[in-house]
N, C-alpha and C positions, 0 to 999 in steps of 0.2 A: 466253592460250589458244593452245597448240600447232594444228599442222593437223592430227593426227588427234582431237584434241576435238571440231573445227570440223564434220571431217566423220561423224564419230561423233551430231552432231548433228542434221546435214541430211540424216541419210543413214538414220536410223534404220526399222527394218522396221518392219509392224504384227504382226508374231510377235513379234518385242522389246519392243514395246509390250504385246500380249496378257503376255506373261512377266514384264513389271514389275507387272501390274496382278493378276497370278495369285499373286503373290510376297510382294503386299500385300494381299491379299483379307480378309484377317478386320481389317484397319484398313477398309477399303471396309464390309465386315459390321457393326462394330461403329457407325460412325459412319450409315452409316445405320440402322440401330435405334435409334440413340437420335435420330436426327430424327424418324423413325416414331411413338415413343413418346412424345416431345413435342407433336409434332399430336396424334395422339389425347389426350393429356391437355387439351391446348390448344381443341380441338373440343369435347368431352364438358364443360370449364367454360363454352362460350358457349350463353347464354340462347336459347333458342326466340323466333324474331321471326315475327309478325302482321300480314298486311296486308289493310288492308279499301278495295279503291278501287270510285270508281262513275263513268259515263261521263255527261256532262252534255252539254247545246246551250242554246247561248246564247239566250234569246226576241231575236229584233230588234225593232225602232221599232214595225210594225205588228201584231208578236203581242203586244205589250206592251198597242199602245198610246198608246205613247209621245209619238210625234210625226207623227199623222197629217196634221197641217195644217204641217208645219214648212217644206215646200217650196212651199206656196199664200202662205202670210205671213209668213215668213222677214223679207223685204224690210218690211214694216209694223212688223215687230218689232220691227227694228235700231233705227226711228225711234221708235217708241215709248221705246227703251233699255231693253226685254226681252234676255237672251242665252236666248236657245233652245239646249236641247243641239245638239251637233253630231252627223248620223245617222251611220250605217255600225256593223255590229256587230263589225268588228274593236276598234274603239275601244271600245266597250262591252266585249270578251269580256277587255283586256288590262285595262281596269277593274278587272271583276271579280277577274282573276289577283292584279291588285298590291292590291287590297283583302282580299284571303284573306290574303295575306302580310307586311298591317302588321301596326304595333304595335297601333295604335286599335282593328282587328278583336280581334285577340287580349286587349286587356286588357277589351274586349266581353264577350267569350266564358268570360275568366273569372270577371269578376265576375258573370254570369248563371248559370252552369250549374259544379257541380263538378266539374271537371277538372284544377285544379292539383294536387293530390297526388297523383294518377294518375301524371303527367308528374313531378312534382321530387320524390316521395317515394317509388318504386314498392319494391317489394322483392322478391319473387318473386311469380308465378303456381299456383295449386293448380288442375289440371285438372281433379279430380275433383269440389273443391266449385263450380268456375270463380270461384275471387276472387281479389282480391288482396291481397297480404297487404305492408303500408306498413312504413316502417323506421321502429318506435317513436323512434329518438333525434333523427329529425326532425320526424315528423308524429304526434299521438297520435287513433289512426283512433276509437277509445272517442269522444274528448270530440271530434274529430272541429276539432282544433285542433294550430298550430304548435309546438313545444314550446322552442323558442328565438326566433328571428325568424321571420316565412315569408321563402320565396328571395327574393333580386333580382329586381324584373321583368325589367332587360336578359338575366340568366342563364335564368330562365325561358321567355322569348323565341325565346333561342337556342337552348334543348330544343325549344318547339314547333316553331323550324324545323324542326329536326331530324330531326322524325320525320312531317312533310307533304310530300308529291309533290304538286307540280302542272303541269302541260303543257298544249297544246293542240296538235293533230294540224295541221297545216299545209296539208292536202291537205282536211280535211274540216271542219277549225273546229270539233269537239269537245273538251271539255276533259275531260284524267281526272286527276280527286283521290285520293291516297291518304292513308291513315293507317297507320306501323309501328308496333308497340309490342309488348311484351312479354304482353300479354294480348286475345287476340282478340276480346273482348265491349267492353274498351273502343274499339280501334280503332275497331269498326264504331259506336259511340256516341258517341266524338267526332269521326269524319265526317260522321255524323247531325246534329248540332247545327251543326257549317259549317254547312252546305244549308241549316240553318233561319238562318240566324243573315243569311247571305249575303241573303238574300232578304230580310229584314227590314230588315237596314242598307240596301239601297239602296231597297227600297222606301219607308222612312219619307223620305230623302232625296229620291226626286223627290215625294212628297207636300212636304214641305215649300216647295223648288222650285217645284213647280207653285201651291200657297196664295199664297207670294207675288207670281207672277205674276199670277194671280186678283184680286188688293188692288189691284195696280198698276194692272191693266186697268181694273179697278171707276173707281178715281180717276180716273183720264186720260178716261173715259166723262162723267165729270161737269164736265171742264175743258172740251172740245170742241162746239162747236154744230155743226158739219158731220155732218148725218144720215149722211152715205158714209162718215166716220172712224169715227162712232157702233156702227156697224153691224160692219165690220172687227176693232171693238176685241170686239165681243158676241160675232164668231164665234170670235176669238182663245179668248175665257174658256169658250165652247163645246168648245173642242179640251181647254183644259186640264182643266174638268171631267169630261170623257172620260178623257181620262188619268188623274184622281183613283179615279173609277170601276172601270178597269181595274186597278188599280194592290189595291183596297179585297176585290175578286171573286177574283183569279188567286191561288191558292195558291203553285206555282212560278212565281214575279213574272220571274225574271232566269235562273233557269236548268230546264228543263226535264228530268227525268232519264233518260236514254237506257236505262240498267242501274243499279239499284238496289243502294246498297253492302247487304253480306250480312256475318254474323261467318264468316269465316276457318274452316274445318275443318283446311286444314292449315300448318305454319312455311312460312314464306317463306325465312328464312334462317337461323341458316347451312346452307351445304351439307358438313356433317359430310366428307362419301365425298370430296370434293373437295376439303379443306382436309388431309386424311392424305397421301392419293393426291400430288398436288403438291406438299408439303413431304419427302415420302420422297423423290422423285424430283429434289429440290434437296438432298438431303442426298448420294444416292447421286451426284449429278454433282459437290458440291464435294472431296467424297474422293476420285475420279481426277483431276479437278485441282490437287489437294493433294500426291497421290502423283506424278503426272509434274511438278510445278512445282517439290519436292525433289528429281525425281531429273536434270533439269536443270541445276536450282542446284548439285550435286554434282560433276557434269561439267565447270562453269564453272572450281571452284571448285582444281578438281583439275589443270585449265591452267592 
């Protein structure tokens, strides 16, 4: 490279620059339009997405229930070889979270309630009739049967992750669950079924829990003559029955619902305006980067 390339290069004005880019203007015009018209075709094929979420609070120990007596006989407990849950409803609330988010909840959830072809066979949404309409060559919605195999659970799995939000607010210990999906009635129906679903699994779990506790207490009641052990062990199965109780009455057992999921009125995503808008505006910057990174290379090319 000579030294007037060098400095032809370092030296260049923004009027020379405006004059290269004026010179090359219908390559700038043409290349962005066709990124333009690529979003928009790219936009216009993506699906309408739904989301139905709802704000929950966790019940702790004594809205439950749970473990009224668990700090009076903790200690009696130990010795008996009771494990008492452990309180605090952080621990409870991350419970809940990674229980929404197994496998065991999910393969729950769908052998209870039909939601699998929802999820691994959808095929479009009709707003007008609000249904949805399945992809015959996997699911035949008629016989309301798989037409080859049904999916993989682990794939399955992976779809319900997919399309579940779940968090909790760190400042207030609420949790918000979402469902996306391609039709707004189901979102809000298989959030619906979580809620129910959530509260049954752990409630039939401390029922359980607590029953054997109950057995236990009963026996060890019948090995002991000490009236004072006698009595400690009566008010143990006292607590538990309370909890049985509580557990049998509370409809929302484990989560209380702060705002109630609704169906969706309008898409969540995509944002059409936004996905044109910022792919034009990456088309129109890679075309002056195109045009001054050849008329550089030229320069180089020509020392």
């Amino acid at each position: 490279m000579n030294e007037q390339n060098y400095i032809s290069m370092n030296h260049i004005s923004l009027k020379q620059l405006v004059d290269i880019l004026l010179y090359n203007k219908l390559l700038i015009i043409l290349v962005t339009s066709l990124f333009s018209f690529l979003s928009i075709s790219y936009a216009l094929l993506q699906e309408d997405i739904y989301k139905s979420n709802t704000l929950v609070a966790v019940q702790d120990s004594e809205s439950t229930g749970l473990s009224p007596a668990i700090s009076q006989y903790s200690g009696l407990a130990s010795i008996a070889g009771i494990s008492l849950p452990a309180g605090g409803s952080q621990f409870r609330s991350s419970t809940i979270i990674e229980t929404i988010q197994s496998r065991i909840f999910f393969k729950n959830l769908i052998t209870k309630y039909e939601v699998l072809p929802q999820i691994m066979a959808f095929d479009s949404y009709n707003k007008n009739s609000k249904e949805i309409k399945f992809n015959e060559d996997i699911y035949d919605s008629a016989k309301k049967s798989w037409v080859s195999s049904k999916p993989s659970f682990i794939k399955s799995y992976l779809s319900y992750i997919s399309i579940l939000g779940i968090k909790q607010d760190p400042r207030t210990k609420f949790i918000t669950i979402d469902i996306q999906h391609q039709s707004p009635i189901f979102s809000h129906y298989l959030l619906e079924v979580i809620l129910i679903e959530i509260n049954s699994v752990l409630r039939q779990k401390d029922l359980a829990e607590s029953q054997r506790a109950i057995d236990y207490l009963k026996l060890k009641i019948t090995e002991t003559q000490l009236q004072e052990v006698r009595d400690s062990f009566s008010r143990l199965i006292t607590s538990q029955q309370e909890k049985q109780m509580m557990a049998d009455i509370k409809k929302d057992y484990v989560l209380k619902i702060i705002d109630p999921p609704i169906v969706p009125e309008f898409k969540f995503k995509p944002q059409r305006s936004v996905i044109v808008i910022y792919t034009t505006m990456l088309g129109f910057f890679l075309s002056i980067f195109f045009i001054l990174f050849r008329h550089f290379i030229s320069i180089i090319s020509k020392g």
